[in-house]
Structures are given as C-alpha cells and as structure tokens.
C-alpha positions as CSV (number, residue, x, y, z in Angstrom):
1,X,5.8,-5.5,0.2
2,X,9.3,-3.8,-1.1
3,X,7.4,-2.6,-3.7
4,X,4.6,-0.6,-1.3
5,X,7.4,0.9,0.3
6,X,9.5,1.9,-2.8
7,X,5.9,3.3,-3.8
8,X,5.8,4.9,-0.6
9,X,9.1,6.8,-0.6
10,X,9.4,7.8,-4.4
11,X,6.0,9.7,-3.7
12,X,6.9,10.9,-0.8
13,X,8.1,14.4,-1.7
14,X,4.8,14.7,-3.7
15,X,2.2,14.1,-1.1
16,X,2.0,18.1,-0.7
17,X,3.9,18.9,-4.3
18,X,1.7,17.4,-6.7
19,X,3.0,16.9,-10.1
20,X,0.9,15.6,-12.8
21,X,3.1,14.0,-15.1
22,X,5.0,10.4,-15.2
23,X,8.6,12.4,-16.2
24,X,10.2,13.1,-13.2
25,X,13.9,12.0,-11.0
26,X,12.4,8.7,-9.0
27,X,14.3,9.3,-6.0
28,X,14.3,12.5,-5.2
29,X,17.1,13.7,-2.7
30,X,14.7,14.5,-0.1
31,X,12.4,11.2,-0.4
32,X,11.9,9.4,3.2
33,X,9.8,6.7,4.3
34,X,6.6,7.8,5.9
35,X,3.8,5.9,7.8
36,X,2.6,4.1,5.0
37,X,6.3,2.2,5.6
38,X,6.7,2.4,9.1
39,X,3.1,0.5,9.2
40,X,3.6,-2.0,6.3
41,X,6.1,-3.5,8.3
42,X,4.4,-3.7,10.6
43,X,1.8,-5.7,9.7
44,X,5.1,-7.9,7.4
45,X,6.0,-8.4,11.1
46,X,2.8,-9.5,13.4
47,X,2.5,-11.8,10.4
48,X,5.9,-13.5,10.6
49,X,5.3,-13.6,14.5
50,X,2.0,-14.5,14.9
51,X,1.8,-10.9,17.1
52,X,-1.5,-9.5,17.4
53,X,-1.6,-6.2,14.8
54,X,-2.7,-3.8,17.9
55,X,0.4,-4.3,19.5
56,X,2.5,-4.2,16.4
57,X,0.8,-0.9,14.9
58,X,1.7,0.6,18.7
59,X,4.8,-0.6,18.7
60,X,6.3,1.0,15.1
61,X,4.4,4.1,15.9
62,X,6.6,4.5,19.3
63,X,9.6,3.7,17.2
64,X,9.0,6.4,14.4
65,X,6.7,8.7,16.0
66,X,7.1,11.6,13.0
67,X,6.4,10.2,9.8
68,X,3.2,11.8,9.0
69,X,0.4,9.7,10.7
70,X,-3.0,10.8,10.4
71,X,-4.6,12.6,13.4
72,X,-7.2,10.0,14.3
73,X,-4.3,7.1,13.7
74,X,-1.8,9.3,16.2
75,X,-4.2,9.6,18.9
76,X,-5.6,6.0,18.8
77,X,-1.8,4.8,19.1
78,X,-0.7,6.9,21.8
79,X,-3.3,6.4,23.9
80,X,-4.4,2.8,25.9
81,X,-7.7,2.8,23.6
82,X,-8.4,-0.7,22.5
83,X,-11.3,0.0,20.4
84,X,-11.3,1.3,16.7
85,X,-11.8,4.9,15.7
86,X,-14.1,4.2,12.4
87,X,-12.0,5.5,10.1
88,X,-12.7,5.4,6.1
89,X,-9.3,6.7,5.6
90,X,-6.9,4.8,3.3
91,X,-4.0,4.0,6.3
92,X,-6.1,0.4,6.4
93,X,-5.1,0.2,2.0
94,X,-1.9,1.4,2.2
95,X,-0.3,-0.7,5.1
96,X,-2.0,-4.2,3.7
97,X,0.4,-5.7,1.2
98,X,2.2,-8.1,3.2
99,X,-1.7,-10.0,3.6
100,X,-1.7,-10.2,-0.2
101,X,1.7,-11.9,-0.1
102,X,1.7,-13.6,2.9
103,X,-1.8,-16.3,2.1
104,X,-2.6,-19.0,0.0
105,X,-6.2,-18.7,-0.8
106,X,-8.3,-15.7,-1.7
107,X,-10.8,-16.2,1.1
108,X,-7.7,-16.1,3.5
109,X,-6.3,-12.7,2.2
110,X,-9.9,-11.1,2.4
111,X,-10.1,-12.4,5.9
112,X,-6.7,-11.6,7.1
113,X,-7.1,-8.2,5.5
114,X,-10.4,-7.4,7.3
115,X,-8.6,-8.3,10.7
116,X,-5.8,-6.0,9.8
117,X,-8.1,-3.3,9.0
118,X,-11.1,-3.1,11.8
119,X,-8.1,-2.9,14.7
120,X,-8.1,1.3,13.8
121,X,-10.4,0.9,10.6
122,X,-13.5,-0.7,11.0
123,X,-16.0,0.6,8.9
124,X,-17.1,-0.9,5.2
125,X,-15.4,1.2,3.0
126,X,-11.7,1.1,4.6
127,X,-12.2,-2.2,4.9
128,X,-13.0,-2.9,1.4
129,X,-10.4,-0.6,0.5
130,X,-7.7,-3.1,2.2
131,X,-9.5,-5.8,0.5
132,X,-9.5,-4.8,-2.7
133,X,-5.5,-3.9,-2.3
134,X,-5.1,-7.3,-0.9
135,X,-6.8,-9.3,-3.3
136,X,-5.3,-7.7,-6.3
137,X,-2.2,-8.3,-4.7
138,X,-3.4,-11.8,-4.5
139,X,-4.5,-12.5,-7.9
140,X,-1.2,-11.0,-9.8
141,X,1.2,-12.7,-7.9
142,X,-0.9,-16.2,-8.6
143,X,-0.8,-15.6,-12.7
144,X,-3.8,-13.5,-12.8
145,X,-4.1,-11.1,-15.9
146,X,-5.2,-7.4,-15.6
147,X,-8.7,-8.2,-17.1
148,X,-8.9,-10.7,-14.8
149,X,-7.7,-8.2,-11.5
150,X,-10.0,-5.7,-12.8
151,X,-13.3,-7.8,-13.5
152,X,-12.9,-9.4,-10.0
153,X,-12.1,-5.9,-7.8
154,X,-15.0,-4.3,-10.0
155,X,-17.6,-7.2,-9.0
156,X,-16.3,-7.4,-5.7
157,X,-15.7,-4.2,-4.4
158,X,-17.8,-1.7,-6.7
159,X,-15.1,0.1,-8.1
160,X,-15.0,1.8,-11.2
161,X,-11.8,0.8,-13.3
162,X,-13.0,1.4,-16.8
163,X,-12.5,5.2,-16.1
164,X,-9.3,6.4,-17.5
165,X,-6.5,7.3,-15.5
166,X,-6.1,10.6,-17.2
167,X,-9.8,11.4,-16.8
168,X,-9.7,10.1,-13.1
169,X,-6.7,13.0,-12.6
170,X,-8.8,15.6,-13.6
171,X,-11.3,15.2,-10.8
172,X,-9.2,14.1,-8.3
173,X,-7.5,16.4,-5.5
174,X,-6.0,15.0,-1.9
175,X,-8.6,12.7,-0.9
176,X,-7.5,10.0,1.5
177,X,-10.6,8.2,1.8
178,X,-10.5,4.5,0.7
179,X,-13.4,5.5,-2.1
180,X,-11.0,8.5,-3.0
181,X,-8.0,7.0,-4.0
182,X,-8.0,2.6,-3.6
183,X,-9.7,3.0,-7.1
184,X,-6.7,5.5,-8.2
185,X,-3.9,2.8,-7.2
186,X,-5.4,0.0,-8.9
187,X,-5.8,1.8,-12.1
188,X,-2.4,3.4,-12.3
189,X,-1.3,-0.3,-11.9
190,X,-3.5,-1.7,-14.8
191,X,-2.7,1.2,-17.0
192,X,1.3,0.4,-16.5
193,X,3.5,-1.2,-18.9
194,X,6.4,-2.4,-15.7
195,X,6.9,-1.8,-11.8
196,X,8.5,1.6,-12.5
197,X,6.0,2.7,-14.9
198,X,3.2,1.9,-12.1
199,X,4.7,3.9,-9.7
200,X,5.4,6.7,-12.2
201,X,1.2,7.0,-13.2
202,X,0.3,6.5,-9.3
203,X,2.7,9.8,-8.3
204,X,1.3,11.5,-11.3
205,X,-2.7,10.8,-10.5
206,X,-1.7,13.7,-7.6
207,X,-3.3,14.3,-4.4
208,X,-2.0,11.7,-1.7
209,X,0.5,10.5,-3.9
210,X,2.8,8.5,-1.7
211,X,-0.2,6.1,-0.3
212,X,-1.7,5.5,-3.8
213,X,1.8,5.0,-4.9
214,X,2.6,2.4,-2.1
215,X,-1.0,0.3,-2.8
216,X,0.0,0.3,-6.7
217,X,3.5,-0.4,-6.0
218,X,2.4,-3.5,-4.0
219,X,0.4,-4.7,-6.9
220,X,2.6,-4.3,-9.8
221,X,6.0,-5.9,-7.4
222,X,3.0,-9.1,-7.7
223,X,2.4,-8.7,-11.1
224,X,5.7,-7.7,-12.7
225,X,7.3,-10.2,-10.5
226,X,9.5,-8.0,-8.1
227,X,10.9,-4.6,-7.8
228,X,13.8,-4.1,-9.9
229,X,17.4,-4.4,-8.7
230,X,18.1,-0.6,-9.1
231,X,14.9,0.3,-7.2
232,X,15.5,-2.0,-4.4
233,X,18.8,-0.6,-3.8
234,X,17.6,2.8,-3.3
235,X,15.0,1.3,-1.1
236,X,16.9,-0.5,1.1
237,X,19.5,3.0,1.6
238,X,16.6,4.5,2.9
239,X,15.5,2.2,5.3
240,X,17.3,1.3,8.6
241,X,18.9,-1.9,10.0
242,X,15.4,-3.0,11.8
243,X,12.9,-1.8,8.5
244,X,15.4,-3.3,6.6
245,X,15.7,-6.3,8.7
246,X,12.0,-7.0,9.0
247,X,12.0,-6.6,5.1
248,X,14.3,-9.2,4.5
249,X,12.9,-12.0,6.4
250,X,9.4,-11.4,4.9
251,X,10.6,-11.3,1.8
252,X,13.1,-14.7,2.1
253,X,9.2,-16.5,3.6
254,X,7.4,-15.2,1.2
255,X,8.6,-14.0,-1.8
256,X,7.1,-11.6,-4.1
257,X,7.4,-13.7,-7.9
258,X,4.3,-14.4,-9.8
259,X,3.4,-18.4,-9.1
C-alpha cells in the first residue's frame, strides 16, 4: 500500500496540471496526500481490525475532511446513509491495495475487494475496477510475470492492455470512471522498467493523474518488490503520526516483497 500512496502524492499536483511527459521533479514542494491516501488506510486499517469498511471510510473522512473527495463520496459519508450511492467512479480502484496485499488466495482478494467496493460502489464496473487493481496486485507480489498480469486482467475483466500507453494518452482527458482510467494504471505499470518508472508513465498518461498513479503504484511496490528507500522517506514526511502509524503496522503484517 506505501506504494498507492507514494503514487498518490507524487501525482498529486498534477490531478488539475496535467503534464504529459515522464521528466519531471517527483516530489514536488506542493505534493500532499489526498483521498486516494486518506481512504487506502483506511481500508489497511478495517483489515488489521477486523472493523467493518463503512465505519472506517466515515471515520478517515471525519479526520481529513478536505482532501479532495468526490461529491457523491462526501455526501454519502457525512450523512447516516447506509446504502451505496452506485458509483462507477474509480474511489472503489484507488483505495483497494491493501486487499491485494492483505490475502492469500485469488478468490479471496476478488472477494474481499467486491466487499470493499459495493459499501459506496456497487455497481459492475467499479467493482471490477477494484478487482482488477486487486488482483494484479495479487499476482505480482506472488511471482507473476507481466504477460501473465496482463493475460489474466484482459480475460477477466475485459480490459484492453495491448493498446499502447502512448496511444492510450492521446485519447484520454480527466475521466474518473473505473472503464476510464483502471486500464490506464495497469498499463503504465506493465510498460515500466522499476517502481519509479511506474509512477513516472502513470502521472504522465494525464487526466486524474494522482488516482491512476496510486492504483499503478500499488502494483509495481508488488511487482518490483517495495518502494524504494528514497521514495519511502518522502512518503512517510508527508504523512502524519496516525497515517504513518497505520502504515507501519500493515506493512510489518503484511509486507509488500514478491513471494
């Protein structure tokens, strides 16, 4: 999950500033964590406590109430609705790495990343978008090869990888669908040479470039093995004692290493 996060602020000053090109300072002075952070930990925290992910998801929203939550997600967690609000927006993708980490089967992280999704998001494609996240998450930290990731999310899910990056950013403005940008995320991943080079092609595809950078940053911290020491630093300065805290203990339980 460090690796969502570091995703998450590095394309944070981008979100509204696109930039199309993988040269440019990874933290930028005025990079912050946003929701896709606040509500990765979350979910790294109903799954170390066994809490239920309504309560959790109210809970960090109460905490950091300005970090750029959708408008359907801020009035569904400020209000005492228990239902979902049939989203297809990408807040179900970007918030489910910890799942991907966090279960020993693949049939347990698709399940476990439906019930994380359908508590706000519960419609097909947003939940198929945390899925696919989820799984490929999944799959590279078990020793999975990118052929592999990418013949399994295609067949699964519907998504079409064998598009190039580069061709993908051409069409491609600020869509936060799942369908508009899970696809975007798992390709900048599979086109990367290392964790940083990930994160540099996901910032660079454009449009809502924090979230797609957070769901390939989850992936490639699987794949690569971790988030570099130099990264993690920066991460953890921008974090606070309870973000960083919660972090921590997820990490320590369940690593991030390939297996």
């Amino acid at each position: 999950m460090l690796g969502a996060i570091a995703g998450d602020i590095i394309g944070s000053v981008y979100e509204r500033h696109n930039i199309t090109v993988t040269d440019f300072p990874l933290f930028d002075p005025q990079a912050r964590f946003t929701d896709d952070t606040v509500l990765t930990v979350a979910v790294a925290e109903a799954i170390l406590t066994g809490a239920d992910y309504v309560g959790k998801l109210r809970e960090y929203f109460r905490l950091y109430p300005h970090r750029g939550y959708g408008p359907g997600f801020k009035r569904w967690a400020a209000s005492d609705q228990m239902t979902p609000y049939f989203s297809r927006g990408n807040g179900s993708a970007m918030r489910v790495s910890p799942v991907g980490f966090a279960f020993e089967s693949l049939e347990e992280v698709l399940q476990e990343a439906k019930r994380s999704a359908e508590v706000t998001h519960n419609t097909a494609e947003a939940i198929q978008g945390a899925q696919a996240i989820a799984s490929a998450i999944f799959l590279a930290r078990k020793g999975e090869g990118k052929e592999g990731i990418k013949s399994y999310v295609e067949r699964a899910f519907g998504y079409r990888l064998s598009v190039s990056l580069h061709d993908l950013r051409v069409f491609y403005g600020l869509d936060a669908t799942c369908n508009g940008s899970v696809p975007h995320a798992i390709k900048a991943f599979l086109e990367s040479q290392s964790f940083e080079d990930a994160i540099r092609r996901a910032v660079a595809v454009g449009g809502d470039s924090d979230t797609i950078a957070c769901m390939a940053g989850g992936i490639a911290q699987a794949f690569y093995g971790g988030v570099p020491q130099e990264i993690a630093e920066q991460v953890q300065a921008h974090l606070d004692e309870r973000l960083n805290r919660v972090v921590s203990e997820f990490m320590i339980r369940y690593g991030a290493s390939r297996k």
